[in-house]
C-alpha positions in Angstrom: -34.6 0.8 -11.7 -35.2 3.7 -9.0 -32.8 3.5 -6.4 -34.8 3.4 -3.4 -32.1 4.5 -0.3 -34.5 4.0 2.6 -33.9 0.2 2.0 -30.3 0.3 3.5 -29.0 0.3 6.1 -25.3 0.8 4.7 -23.1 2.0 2.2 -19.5 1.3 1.5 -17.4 2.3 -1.2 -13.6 1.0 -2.3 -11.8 3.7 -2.4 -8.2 1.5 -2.2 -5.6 3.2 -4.6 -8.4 5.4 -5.8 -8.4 7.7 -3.0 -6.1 5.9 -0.9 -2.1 6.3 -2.6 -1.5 2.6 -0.6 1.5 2.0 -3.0 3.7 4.8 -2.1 2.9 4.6 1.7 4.0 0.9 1.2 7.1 1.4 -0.5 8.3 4.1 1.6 7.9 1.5 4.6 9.6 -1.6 3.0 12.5 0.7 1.8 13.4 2.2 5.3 13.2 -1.7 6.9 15.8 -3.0 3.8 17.9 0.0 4.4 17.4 -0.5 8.1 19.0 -4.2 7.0 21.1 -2.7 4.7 19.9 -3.8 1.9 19.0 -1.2 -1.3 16.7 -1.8 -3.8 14.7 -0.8 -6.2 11.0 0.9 -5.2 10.0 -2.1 -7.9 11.9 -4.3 -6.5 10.5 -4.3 -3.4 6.7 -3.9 -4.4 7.1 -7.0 -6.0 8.6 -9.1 -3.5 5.6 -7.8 -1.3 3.0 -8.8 -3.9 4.3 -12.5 -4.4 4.4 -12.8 -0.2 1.2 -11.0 0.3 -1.5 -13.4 -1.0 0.5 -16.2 1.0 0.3 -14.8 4.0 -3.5 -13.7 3.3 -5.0 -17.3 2.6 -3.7 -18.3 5.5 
């Protein structure tokens, strides 16, 4: 197969968590808003709690 790049239009890539470090941008945010609520926790902690509200929240 000869990849034939006049035939489109558009290219995307995913470069989430390869490129992009989402995780520790994310954890740095949910820590300041416990702290801010005085609540401490563990980075862990927290990026779980996030993961079992995200898809939630996704779907609608």
């Amino acid at each position: 197969m000869t990849l034939q790049p006049d035939r489109y239009e558009l290219l995307t890539f995913d470069c989430y968590g390869t490129l992009i470090d989402w995780e520790t941008g994310l954890a740095d945010a949910l820590d300041r808003v416990a702290r801010a609520h005085g609540i401490e926790a563990e980075r862990e902690h927290l990026l779980a709690l996030f993961a079992q509200a995200e898809h939630p929240i996704q779907s609608g």
